[in-house]
NUDOFI-56360 format. One record per residue: residue in three letters; x, y, z of N, C-alpha, C in turn. Coordinates in steps of 0.02 Angstrom, whole numbers, plus 50000, padded with zeros to 5 digits. Layout:
BEGIN
ALAXYZXYZXYZ...
// end
This chain:
BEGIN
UNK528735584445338529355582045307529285581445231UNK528685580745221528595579645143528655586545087UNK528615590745141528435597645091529215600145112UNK529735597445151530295599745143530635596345084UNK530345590045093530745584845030530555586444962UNK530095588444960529775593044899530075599644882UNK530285605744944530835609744915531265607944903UNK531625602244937532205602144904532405598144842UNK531855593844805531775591944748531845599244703UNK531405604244721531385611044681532105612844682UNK532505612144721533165615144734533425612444699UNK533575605144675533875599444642533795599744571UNK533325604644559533005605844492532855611944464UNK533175617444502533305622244480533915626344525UNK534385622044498534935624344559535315629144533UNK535395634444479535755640044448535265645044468UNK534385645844464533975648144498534095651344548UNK534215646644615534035647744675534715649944695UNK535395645744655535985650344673535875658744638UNK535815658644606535925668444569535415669744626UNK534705668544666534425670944717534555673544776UNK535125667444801535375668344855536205673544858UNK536475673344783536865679544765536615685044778UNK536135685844739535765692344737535605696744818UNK535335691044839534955690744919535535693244964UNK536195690744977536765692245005536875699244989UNK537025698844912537425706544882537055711344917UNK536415710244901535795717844922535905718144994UNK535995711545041535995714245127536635715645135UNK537225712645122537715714745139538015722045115UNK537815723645077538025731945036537465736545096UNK536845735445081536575738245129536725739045208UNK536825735145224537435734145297537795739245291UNK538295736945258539005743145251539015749545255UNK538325751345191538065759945165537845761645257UNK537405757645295537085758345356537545758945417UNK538105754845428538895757545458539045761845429UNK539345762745385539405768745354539295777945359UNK538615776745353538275782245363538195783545445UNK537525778745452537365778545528537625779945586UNK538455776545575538855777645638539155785845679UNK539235786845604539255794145624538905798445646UNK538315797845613537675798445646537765800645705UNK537735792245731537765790845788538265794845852UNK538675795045830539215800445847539295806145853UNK538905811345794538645817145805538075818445838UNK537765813245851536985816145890537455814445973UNK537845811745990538025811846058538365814646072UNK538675819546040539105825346061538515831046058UNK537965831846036537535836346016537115837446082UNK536925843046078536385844546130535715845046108UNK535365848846102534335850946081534595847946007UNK534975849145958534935846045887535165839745905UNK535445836245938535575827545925535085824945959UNK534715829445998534095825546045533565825145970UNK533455832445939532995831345899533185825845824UNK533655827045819533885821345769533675815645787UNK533995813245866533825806145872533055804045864UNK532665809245894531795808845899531625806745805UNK532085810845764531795810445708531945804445661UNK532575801245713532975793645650532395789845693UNK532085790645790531965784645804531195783245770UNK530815788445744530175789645731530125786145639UNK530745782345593530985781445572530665774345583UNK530745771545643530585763545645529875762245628UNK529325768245643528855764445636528535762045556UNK529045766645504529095765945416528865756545436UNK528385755345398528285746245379528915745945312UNK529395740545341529705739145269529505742045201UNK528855737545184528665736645146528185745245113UNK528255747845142527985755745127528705758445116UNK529425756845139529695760745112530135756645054UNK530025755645039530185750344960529705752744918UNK529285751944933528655756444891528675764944879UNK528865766444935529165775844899529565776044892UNK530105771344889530625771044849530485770544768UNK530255766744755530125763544688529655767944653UNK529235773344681528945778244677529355783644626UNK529975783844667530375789544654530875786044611UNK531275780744619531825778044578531625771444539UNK531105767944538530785764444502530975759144522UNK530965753944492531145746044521531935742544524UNK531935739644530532585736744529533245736944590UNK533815736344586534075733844632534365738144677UNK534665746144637534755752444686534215753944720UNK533405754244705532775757944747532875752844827UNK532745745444808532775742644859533465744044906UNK534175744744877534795746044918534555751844964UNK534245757444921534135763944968533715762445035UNK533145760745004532835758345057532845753745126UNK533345747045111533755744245154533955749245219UNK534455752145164535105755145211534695762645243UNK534075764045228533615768345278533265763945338UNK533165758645317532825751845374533355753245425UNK533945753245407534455750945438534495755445507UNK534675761745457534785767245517534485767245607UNK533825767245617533755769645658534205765945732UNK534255756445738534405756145769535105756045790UNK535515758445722536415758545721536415766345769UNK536235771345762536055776245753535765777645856UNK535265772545865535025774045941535555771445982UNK535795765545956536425761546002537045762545982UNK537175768445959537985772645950537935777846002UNK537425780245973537345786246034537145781546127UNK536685778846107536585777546183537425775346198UNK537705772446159538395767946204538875770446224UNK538905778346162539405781946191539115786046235UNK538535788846262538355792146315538345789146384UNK538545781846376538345779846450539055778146484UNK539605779246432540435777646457540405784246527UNK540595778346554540655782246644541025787746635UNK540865796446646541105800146649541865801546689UNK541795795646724542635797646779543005793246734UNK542685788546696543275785246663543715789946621UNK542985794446586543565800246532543775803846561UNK543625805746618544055811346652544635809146686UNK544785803346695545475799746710545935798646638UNK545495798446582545865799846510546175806546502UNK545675810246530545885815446494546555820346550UNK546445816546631547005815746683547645816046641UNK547585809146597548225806646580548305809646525UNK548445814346512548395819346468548425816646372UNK547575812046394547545812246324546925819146286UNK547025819546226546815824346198545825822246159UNK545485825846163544735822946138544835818846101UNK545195820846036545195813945991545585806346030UNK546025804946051546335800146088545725800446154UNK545445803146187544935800146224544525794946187UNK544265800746134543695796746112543895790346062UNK544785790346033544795783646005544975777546042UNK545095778546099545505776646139545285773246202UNK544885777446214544435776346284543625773746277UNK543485780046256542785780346227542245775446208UNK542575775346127542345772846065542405763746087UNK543085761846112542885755946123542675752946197UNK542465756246230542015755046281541305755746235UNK541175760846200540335759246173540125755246137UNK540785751846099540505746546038540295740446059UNK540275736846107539905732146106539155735146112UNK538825740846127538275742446144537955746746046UNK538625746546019538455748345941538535742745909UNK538845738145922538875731545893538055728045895UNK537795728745939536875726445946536625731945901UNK536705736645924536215740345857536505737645770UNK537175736845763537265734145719536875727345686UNK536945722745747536675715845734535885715345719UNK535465721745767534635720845754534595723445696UNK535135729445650534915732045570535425724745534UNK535595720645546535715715345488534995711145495UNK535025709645528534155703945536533725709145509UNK533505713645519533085720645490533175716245415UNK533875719545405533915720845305533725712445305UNK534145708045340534185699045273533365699445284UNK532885701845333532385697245319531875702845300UNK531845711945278531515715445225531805713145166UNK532205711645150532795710945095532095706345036UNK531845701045081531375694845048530855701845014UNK530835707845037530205711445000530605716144949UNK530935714644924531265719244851531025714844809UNK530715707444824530605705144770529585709144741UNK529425713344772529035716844747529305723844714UNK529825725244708530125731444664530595728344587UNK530495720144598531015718044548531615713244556UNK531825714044615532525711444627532275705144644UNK532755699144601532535692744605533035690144661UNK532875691844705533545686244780532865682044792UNK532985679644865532415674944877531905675744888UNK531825681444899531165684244913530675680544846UNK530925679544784530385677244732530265671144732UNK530505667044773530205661044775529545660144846UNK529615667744886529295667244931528585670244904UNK528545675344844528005676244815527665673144765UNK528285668144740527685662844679527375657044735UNK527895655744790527435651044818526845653044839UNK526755660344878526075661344889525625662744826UNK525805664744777525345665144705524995660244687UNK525695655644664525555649044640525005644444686UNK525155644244763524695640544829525185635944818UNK526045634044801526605630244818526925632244849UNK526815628944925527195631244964527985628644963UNK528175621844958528785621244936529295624444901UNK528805627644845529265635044830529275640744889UNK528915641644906528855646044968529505646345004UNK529545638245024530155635845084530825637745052UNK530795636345003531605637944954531855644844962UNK531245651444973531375657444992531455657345063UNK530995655345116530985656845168531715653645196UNK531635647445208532375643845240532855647445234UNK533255648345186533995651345184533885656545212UNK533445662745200533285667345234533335667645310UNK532965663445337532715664345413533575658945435UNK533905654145417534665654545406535125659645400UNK534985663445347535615672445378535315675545419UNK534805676745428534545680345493534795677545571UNK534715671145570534855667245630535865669645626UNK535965665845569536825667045562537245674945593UNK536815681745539536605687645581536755687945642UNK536255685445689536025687145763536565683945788UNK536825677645781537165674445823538085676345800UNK538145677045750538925680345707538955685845757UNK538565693045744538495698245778538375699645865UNK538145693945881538125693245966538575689846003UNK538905685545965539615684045964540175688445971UNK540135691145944540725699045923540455703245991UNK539715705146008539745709946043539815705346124UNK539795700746138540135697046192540525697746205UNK541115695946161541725695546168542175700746164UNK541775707146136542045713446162541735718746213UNK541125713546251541155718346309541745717546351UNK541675722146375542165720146450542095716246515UNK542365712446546541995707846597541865712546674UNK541285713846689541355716346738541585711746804UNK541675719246849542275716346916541785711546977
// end
């Protein structure tokens, strides 16, 4: 209890600090998010209409996970140097693989007689797939969504080795310094959007599954 009462003395005393941190910290995951919908989904979309190329695609986004964060922030910064775009890129590559496995898995597993009763009722591919399809798979893309936000808020703490001051820098002076109370000022809020993350996002994909019979 003492070393919490101690961060939050640090908080109390450098409170323009730790707010521009936790700005920073948001801006970088939440943009990264977006670029990762964004991109990914389609992705996701073209590798499940695809045959031998969306199989090999998928092999090549899922081979993707085993990148350590922290190695690809580092060839990032390699190539684009420090600061707050190298880390965005890098994010929104974290991101991919699992938006990307659970688009495709969700739209591949919509019960084939269901579309073929769509397509009965004489709707057309696109109206299948906006219609029928697409929202039968999103609660199963909504989880891949939710595991790349916890991904980015909690790599997000390692841009503060390329530069970018979010919270991640109070999580590296505390280990420098051997103050961990600074430490906590990074970690807490952090492991807070992550939790917020998981439970915002599992929320949503609940409530748009469908209830089975």
């Amino acid at each position: 209890m003492e070393l919490l009462a101690d961060a939050w003395r640090y908080v109390l005393d450098n409170p323009e600090r730790v707010r521009e941190a936790v700005v920073v910290h948001l801006q970088l995951s939440l943009a990264a998010l977006a670029l990762a919908i964004a991109i990914f989904v389609p992705i996701g979309v073209l590798v499940s209409r695809s045959g031998r190329v969306g199989a090999g695609l998928l092999g090549a986004v899922a081979a993707v996970r085993v990148v350590p964060s922290l190695a690809a922030l580092f060839l990032l910064y390699s190539v684009m140097g420090t600061g707050f775009e190298p880390a965005l890129v890098a994010l929104t590559l974290l991101a991919g693989p699992p938006i990307v496995i659970n688009t495709d898995a969700g739209l591949r597993n919509v019960d084939a007689a269901v579309l073929e009763n769509a397509r009965g009722l004489g709707m057309n591919p696109f109206q299948v797939f906006a219609r029928v399809q697409a929202p039968i798979a999103l609660p199963v893309a909504i989880a891949g969504v939710r595991s790349a936000a916890v991904e980015i808020v909690s790599s997000a703490a390692l841009a503060a080795f390329i530069g970018v001051r979010g919270l991640g820098i109070f999580i590296t002076s505390g280990l420098t310094l051997d103050r961990y109370e600074v430490l906590l000022v990074g970690a807490i809020p952090i492991t807070l959007m992550a939790l917020l993350a998981e439970s915002g996002l599992g929320l949503a994909e609940r409530v748009l599954t469908p209830p089975t019979a």
